[in-house]
N, C-alpha and C positions, 0 to 999 in steps of 0.2 A: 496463515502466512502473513498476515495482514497485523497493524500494531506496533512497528516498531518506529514509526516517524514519527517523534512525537520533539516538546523543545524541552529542557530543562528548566522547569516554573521558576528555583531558585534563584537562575542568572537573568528572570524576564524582570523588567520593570512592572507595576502596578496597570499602569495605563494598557504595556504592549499582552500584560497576560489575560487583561479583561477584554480585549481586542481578541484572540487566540482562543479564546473561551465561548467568543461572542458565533466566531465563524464554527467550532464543534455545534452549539446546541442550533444557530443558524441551520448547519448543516441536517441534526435531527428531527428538524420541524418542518421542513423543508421534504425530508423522505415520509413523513404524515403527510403532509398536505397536497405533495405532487403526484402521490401511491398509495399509500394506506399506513397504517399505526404499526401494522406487523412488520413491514419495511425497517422500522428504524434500529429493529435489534442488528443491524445490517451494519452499523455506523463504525467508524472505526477512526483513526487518528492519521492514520494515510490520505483516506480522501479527504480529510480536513485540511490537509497540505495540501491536496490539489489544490482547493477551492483557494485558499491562501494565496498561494504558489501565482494561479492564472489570475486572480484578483490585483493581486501585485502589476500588474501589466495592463490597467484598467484602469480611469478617472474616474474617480466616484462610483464605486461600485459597490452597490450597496448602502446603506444607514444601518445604525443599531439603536434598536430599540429595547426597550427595557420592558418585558411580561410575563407572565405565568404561562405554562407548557404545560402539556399532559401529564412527563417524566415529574415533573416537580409543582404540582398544584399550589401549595401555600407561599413558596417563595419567587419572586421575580428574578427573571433573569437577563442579562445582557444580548441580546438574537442578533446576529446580522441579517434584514430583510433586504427586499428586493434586490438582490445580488444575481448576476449572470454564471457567476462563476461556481454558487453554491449549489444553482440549480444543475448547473453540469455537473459536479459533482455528486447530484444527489440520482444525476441520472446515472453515470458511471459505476454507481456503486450497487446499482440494481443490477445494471448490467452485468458486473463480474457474480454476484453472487448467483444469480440466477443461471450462467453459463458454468459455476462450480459443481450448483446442487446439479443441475442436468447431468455435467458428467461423471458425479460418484453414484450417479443412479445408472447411466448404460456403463460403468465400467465394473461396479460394486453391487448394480442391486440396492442398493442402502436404502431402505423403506424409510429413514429417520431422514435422508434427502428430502426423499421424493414429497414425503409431509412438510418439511421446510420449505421446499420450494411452492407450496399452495398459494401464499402470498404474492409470488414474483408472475405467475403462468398468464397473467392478461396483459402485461406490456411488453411482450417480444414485439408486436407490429408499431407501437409506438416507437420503442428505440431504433427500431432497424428501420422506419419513415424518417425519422430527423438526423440520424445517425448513420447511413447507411455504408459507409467508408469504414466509419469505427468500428461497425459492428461486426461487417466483414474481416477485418483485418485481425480482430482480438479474437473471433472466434476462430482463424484458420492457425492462429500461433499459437493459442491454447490446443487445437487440435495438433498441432506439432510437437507440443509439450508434452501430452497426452501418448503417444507414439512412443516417443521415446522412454516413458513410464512402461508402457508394454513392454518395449524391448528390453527393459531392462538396463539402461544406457548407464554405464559408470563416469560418463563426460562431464561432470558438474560445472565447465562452461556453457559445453554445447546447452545444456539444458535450462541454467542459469539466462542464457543467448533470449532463449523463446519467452522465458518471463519476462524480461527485459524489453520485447519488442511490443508484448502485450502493453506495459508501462507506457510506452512511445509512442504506440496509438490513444492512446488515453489522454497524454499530455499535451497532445497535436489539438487541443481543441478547437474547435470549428468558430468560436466568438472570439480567436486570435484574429483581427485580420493582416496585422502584416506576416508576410510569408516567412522574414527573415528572423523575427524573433520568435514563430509558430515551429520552426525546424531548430533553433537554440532549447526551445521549451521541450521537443521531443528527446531531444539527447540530454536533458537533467531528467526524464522521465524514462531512461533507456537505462543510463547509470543507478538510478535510484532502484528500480526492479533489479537489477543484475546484482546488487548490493540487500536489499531485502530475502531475494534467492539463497545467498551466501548463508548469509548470519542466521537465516528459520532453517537452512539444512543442517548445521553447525549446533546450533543450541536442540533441535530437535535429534539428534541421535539414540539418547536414551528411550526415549518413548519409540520412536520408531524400530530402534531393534525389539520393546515389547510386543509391539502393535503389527508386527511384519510391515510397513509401510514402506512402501519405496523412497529411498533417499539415494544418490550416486555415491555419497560418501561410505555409506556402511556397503553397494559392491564394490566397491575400490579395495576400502582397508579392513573392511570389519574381516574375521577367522574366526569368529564364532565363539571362541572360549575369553579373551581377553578382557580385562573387568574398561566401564565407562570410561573411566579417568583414563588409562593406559589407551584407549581408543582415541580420546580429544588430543591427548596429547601428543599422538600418533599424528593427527592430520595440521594441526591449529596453526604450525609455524606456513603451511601452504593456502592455510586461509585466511589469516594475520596478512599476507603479501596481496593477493588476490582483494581484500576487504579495503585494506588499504590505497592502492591503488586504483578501486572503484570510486572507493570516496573523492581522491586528489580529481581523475578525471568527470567525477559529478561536479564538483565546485569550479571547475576551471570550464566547463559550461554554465553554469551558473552565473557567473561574473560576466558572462556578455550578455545578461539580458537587462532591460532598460527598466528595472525597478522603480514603479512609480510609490507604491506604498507596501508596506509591510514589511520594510526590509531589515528590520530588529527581528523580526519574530523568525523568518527566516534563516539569517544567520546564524541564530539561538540553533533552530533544528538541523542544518547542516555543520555548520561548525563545532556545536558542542551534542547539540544529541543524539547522533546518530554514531559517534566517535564513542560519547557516553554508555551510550547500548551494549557498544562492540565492547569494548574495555572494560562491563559490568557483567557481561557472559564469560568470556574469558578469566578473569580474576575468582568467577565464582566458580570453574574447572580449576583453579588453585586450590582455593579453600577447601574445597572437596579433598582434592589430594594429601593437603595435612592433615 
């Protein structure tokens, strides 16, 4: 579900995409060093916009340095160190995986979890001692998420809702300390899941009617015989509206927070890449159809 926050490199400046590069492998050296090496296949382009996102709202946070990494031994790279905000998200990002593999293991069985999850099984009591709000909260909406997976729910708000709140606790981080831009930071992090939610139910259909996987979209529309295309195009102009409208009201939270830096790279991934995304899934349900 994870992978679609990413900025559009073409429209970055030089400076701001070495900067955006710097906080990704920051971020992977970061889940080695604070966990272990198996940790970093973990990484993803989402919590690299956290770490962005909440560093933005930070003086100095962080330096970047220029070294060699595990992933890339011969060549140097640009790392964002000492940063608050990479470390949260390097914590976050243990967190959700680790609360993933757990539940396709009690709800699947999935032996291939339960081996994935080997790596994460020594810091549940770490996160939940520094964390213990967060962790709470992500795992009781995850377990609401999860519920409604059981039941079978066609509500792809309602369910959309719990991702979403998942996001909100995540964004809430705890090295914000004013309250008022801590609770701004939660709702571009409530918008942004409920928007994420959308677009991986929407481009995953096909695979999911393969794989019998629960999606609300395919109990809603799917009838079983209809080919792909005639199924996207069945639902797309209601999730065109819905995607839409997540976006407007994620940026219009976004605009009230007091961006201290990063706010090129930002704009880049809200304004153009995540619009980008949406309008390169869609276009490619056209193509298909000619």
């Amino acid at each position: 579900m994870f992978g679609y926050v990413k900025p559009v490199n073409d429209e970055l400046k030089i400076r701001e995409y070495n900067v955006f590069r710097s906080y990704y492998c920051g971020l992977c050296k970061a889940l080695g060093e604070n966990y272990n090496q198996l940790t970093r296949f973990g990484l993803n382009y989402d919590l690299t916009f956290l770490a962005v996102i909440i560093g933005s709202l930070i003086e100095n946070d962080g330096i970047i340095s220029n070294e060699r990494c595990f992933v890339h031994p011969l060549k140097k790279r640009n790392i964002m160190k000492n940063s608050q905000s990479i470390d949260y998200a390097s914590d976050m990002s243990v967190l959700l995986v680790r609360l993933k593999l757990k539940d396709d293991w009690n709800d699947d069985k999935s032996y291939k979890a339960l081996l994935a999850s080997i790596p994460y099984r020594n810091y549940d009591n770490k996160l939940l001692n520094q964390y213990p709000e967060t962790v709470k909260n992500v795992e009781m909406k995850l377990s609401d998420l999860s519920k409604l997976e059981k039941d079978k729910s066609k509500d792809l708000d309602a369910c959309a809702d719990k991702f979403a709140k998942v996001m909100e606790s995540i964004f809430q981080s705890p090295i914000i300390k004013d309250n008022t831009q801590k609770r701004i930071l939660g709702q571009v992090g409530y918008y942004l899941g409920r928007w994420i939610y959308i677009v991986d139910a929407y481009q995953d259909l096909e695979a999911d009617i393969k794989t019998t996987s629960f999606n609300p979209l395919l109990l809603k529309y799917y009838e079983g015989n209809e080919t792909i295309n005639v199924l996207k195009d069945k639902v797309k102009q209601e999730i065109e509206v819905a995607l839409y409208y997540t976006l407007s009201q994620l940026v219009d939270c976004y605009e009230l927070l007091d961006i201290k830096n990063n706010k090129e790279i930002i704009d880049n991934v809200l304004y153009l890449g995540l619009r980008n995304k949406m309008e390169s899934i869609f276009s490619n349900c056209c193509k298909e159809e000619k």
